[in-house]
C-alpha positions as CSV (number, residue, x, y, z in Angstrom):
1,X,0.0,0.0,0.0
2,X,2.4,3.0,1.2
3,X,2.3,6.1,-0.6
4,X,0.6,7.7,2.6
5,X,-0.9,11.6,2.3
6,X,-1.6,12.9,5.7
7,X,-4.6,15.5,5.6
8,X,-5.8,17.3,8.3
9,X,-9.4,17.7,8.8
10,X,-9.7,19.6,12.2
11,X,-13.6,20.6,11.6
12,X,-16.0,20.4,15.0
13,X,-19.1,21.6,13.0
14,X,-21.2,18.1,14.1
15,X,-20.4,18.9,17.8
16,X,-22.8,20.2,20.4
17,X,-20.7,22.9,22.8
18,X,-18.9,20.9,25.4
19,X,-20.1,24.2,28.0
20,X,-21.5,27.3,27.2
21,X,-19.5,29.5,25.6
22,X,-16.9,26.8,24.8
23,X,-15.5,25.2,21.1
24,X,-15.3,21.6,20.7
25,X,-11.6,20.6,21.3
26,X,-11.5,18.1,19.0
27,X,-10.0,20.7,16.0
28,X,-6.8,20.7,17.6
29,X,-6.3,16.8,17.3
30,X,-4.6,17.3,14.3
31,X,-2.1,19.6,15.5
32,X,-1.7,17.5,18.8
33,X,-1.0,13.8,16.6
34,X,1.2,15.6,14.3
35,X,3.6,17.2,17.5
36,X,4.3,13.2,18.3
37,X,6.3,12.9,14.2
38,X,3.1,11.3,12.4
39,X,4.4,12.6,9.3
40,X,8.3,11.3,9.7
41,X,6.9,8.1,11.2
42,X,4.5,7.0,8.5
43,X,6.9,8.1,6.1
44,X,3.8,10.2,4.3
45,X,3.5,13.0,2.0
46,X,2.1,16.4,3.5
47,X,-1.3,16.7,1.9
48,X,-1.5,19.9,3.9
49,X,-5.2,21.2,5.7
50,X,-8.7,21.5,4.9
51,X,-10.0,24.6,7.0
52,X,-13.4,24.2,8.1
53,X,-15.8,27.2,8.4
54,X,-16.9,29.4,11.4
55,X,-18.3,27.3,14.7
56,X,-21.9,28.4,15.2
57,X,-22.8,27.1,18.7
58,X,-26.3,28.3,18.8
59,X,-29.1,25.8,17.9
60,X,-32.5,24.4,18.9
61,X,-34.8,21.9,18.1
62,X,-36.9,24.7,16.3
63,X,-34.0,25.8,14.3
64,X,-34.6,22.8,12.0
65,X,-32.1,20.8,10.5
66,X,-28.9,20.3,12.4
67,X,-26.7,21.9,14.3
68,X,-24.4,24.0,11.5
69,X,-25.5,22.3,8.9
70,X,-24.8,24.7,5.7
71,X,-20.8,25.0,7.3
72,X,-21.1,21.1,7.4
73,X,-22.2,21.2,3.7
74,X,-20.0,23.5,2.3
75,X,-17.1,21.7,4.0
76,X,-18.2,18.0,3.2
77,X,-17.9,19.7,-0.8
78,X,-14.6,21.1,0.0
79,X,-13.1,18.1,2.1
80,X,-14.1,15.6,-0.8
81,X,-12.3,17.6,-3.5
82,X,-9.3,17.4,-2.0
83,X,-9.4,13.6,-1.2
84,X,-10.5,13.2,-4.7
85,X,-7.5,15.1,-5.7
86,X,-5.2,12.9,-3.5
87,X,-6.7,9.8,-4.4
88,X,-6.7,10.2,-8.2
89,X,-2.9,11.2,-7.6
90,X,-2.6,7.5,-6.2
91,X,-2.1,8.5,-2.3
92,X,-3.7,6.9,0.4
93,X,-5.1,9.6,2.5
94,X,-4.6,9.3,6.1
95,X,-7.3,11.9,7.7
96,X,-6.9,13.2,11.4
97,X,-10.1,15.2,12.3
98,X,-12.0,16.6,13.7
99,X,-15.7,15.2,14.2
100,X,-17.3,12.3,13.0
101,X,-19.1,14.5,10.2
102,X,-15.8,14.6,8.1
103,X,-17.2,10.8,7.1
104,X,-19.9,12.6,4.8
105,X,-16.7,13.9,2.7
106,X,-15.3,10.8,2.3
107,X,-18.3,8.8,1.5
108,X,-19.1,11.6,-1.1
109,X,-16.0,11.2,-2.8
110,X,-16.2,7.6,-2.7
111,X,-19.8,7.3,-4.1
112,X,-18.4,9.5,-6.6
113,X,-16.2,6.4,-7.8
114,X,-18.5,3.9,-7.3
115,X,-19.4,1.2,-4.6
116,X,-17.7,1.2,-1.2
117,X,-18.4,0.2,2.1
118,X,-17.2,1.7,5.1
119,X,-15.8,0.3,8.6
120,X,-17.2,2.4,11.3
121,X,-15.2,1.9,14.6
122,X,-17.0,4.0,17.4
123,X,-18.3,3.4,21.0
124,X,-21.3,4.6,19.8
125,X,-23.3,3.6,16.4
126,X,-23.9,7.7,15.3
127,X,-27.6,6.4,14.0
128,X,-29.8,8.9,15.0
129,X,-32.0,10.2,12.6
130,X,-35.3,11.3,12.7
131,X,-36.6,7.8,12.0
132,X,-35.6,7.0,15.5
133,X,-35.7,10.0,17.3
134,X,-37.9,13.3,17.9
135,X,-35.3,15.5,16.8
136,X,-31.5,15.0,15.8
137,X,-29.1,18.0,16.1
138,X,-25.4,17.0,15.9
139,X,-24.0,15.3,13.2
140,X,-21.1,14.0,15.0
141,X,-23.6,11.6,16.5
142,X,-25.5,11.1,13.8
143,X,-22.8,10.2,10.5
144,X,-23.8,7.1,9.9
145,X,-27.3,7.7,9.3
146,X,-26.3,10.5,7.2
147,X,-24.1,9.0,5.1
148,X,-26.7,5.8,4.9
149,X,-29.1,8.2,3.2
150,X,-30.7,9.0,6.4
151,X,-30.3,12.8,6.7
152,X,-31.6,16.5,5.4
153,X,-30.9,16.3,1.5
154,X,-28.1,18.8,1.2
155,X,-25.9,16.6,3.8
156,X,-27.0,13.1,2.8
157,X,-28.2,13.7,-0.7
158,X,-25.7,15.6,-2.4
159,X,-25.8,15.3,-6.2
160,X,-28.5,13.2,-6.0
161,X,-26.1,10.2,-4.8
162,X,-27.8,9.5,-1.8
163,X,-27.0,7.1,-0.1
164,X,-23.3,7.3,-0.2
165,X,-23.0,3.8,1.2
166,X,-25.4,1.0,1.3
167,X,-26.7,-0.6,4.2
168,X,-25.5,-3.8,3.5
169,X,-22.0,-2.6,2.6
170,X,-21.4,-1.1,6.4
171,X,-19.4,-3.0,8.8
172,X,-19.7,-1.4,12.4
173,X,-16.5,-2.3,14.9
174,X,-16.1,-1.5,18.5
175,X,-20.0,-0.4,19.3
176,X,-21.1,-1.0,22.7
177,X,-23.6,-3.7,22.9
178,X,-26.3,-1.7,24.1
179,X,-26.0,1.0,21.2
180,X,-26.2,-1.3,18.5
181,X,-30.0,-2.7,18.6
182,X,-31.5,-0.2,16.0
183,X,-28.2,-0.3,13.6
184,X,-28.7,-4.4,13.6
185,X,-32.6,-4.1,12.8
186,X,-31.9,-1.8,10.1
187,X,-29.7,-4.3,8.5
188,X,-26.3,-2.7,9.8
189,X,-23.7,-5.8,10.7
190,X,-22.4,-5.0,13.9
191,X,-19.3,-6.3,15.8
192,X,-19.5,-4.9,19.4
193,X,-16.2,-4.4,21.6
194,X,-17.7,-6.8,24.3
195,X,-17.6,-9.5,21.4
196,X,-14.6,-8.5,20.0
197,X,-12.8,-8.2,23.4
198,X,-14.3,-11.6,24.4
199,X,-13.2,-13.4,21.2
200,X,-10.5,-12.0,19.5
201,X,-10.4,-10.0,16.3
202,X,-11.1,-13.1,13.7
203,X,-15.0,-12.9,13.5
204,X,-14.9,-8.9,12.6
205,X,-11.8,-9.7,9.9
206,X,-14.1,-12.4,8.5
207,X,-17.1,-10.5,8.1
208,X,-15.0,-7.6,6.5
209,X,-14.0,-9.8,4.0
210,X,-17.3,-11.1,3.2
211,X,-19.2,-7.5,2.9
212,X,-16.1,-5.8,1.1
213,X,-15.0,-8.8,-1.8
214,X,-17.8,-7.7,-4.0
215,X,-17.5,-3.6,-3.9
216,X,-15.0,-1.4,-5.2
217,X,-13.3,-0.8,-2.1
218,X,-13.9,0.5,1.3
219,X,-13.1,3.9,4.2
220,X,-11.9,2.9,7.2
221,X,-13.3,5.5,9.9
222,X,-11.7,5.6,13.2
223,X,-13.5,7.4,16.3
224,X,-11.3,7.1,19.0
225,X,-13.8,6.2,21.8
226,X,-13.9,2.9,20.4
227,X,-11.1,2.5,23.2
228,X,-12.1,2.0,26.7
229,X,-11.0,5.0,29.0
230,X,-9.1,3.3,30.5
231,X,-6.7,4.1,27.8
232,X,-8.2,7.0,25.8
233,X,-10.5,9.2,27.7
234,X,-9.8,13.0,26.0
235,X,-13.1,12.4,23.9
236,X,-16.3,13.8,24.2
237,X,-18.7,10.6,25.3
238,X,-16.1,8.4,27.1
239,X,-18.0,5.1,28.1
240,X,-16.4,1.6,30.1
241,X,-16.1,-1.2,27.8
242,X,-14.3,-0.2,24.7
243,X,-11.4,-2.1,22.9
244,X,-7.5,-2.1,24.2
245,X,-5.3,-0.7,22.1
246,X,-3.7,-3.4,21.0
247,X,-7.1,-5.1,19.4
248,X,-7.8,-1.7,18.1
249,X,-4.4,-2.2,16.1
250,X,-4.5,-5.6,15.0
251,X,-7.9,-5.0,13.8
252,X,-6.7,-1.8,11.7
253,X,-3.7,-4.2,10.4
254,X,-6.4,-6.7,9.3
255,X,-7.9,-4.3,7.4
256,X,-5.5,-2.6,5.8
257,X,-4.3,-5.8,4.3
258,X,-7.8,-6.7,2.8
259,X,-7.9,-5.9,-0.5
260,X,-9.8,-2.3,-1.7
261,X,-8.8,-0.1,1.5
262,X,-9.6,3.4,0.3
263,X,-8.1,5.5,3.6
264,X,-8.4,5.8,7.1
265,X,-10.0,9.0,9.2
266,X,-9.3,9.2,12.9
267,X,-11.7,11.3,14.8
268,X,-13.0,12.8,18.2
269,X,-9.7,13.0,20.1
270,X,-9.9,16.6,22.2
271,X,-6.7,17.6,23.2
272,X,-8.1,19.9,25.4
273,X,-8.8,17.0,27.6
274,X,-5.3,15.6,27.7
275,X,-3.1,18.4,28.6
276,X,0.1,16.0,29.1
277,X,0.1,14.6,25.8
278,X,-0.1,11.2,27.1
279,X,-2.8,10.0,24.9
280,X,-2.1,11.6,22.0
281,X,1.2,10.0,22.4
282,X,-0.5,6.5,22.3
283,X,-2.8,7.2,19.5
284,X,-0.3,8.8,17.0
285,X,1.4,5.4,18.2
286,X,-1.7,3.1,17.1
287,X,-2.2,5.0,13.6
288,X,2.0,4.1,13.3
289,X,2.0,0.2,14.4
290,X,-1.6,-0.2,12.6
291,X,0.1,1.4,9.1
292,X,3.4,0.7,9.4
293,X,3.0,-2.9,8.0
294,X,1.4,-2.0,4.9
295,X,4.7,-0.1,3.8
């Protein structure tokens, strides 16, 4: 594989404030991964920053739509141009966000190309929509039903493509078991952490191969609170049992080695929330040992 771009996508649009009058940290992960030699490490090419538009914190359930939804748009357009660009150069973008809504971009570009699937690792399954719910508001929690087709039309319908991925063609990683009930009913295959963490990284491999063999290819999308807290708590909705690093990385390996990986986005880590570094330090260290065999 190799030829690794590293992108940085540091956009907190599908965030709710973290406290009044306060910016979701998670637009200085980036920054924060990149201080521990990402770049040198992977031996990638620079493929420079996407720069998201203006934070609007204010929003209500009377608003309509979702919170920051037209900066969302505008930057989902912008973010897939430039892996578009990337990708037709031959690179295999690497993308540190940011919030979950960065998916939308890359699931655009994708379904521009053809058939993918996507891997979603995430403690939580991000499928609210208003199928299941009375309102939805953030699109960090909400990407997967987006990019599924299950969102307002100028974030889940662009060019008339919706939906960017198929139901059938998503492979969900890392969910806690009790977040994962509506995503299985709506056809959604789901390998929780509890399972994983209880039988070892074989089953998830498996099905990946399986879902993936038939399509063009396939994302890899990375939020971070797939780990317990144990290890990595500096994200927004830290809950008990996640995944260890270590099956987090030899879950990544696995995939990167089936053929038709596409790229990998890492989100949600807030740097605010680790002012030592430490767990920045081990994630930039997952992304290396998870990538560093596909050299």
């Amino acid at each position: 594989m190799g030829n690794f771009v590293l992108l940085d996508a540091p956009s907190n649009l599908g965030l709710r404030p973290p406290a009044e009058g306060v910016v979701p940290g998670c637009h200085k992960a980036p920054g924060a991964l990149r201080d521990h030699g990402l770049l040198t490490r992977l031996g990638a090419r620079d493929g420079g920053v996407v720069t998201p538009p203006r934070y609007l914190p204010a929003w209500s359930p009377g608003d309509g739509g979702v919170r920051n939804a037209a900066g969302i748009a505008t930057y989902t357009e912008a973010l897939a141009g430039r892996l578009a660009k990337i990708r037709a150069e031959g690179g295999f973008p690497v993308v540190l966000g940011g919030d979950c809504s960065i998916a939308l971009a890359a699931m655009l570009t994708l379904r521009r190309e053809g058939r993918f699937g996507i891997v979603y690792f995430d403690g939580h399954d991000d499928f609210r929509h208003l199928g299941n719910s009375a309102h939805v508001s953030s699109v960090g929690g909400e990407a997967l039903a987006v990019v599924t087709g299950r969102g307002q039309p100028e974030l889940a319908d662009v060019d008339g493509l919706s939906p960017y991925v198929r139901d059938e063609d998503v492979l969900v990683l890392g969910v806690r078991a009790e977040e994962s009930a509506e995503a299985r009913e709506a056809g959604l295959r789901i390998v929780t952490s509890q399972e994983i963490m209880a039988s070892g990284t074989d089953g998830a491999l498996a099905a990946a191969r399986e879902i993936f063999a038939p399509l063009d290819g396939f994302w890899i999308h990375v939020d971070i609170d797939t780990l317990d807290p144990e290890f990595v708590s500096a994200v927004d909705s830290p809950d008990p049992g996640g995944l260890s690093p270590d099956k987090l990385v030899d879950l990544l390996g696995g995939l990167l080695a089936i053929p038709g990986a596409a790229g990998l986005e890492l989100t949600i880590f807030d740097p605010d929330l680790d002012p030592d570094g430490t767990q920045a330090a081990l994630v930039a260290d997952c992304l290396v040992r998870a990538l560093e065999g596909t050299r």
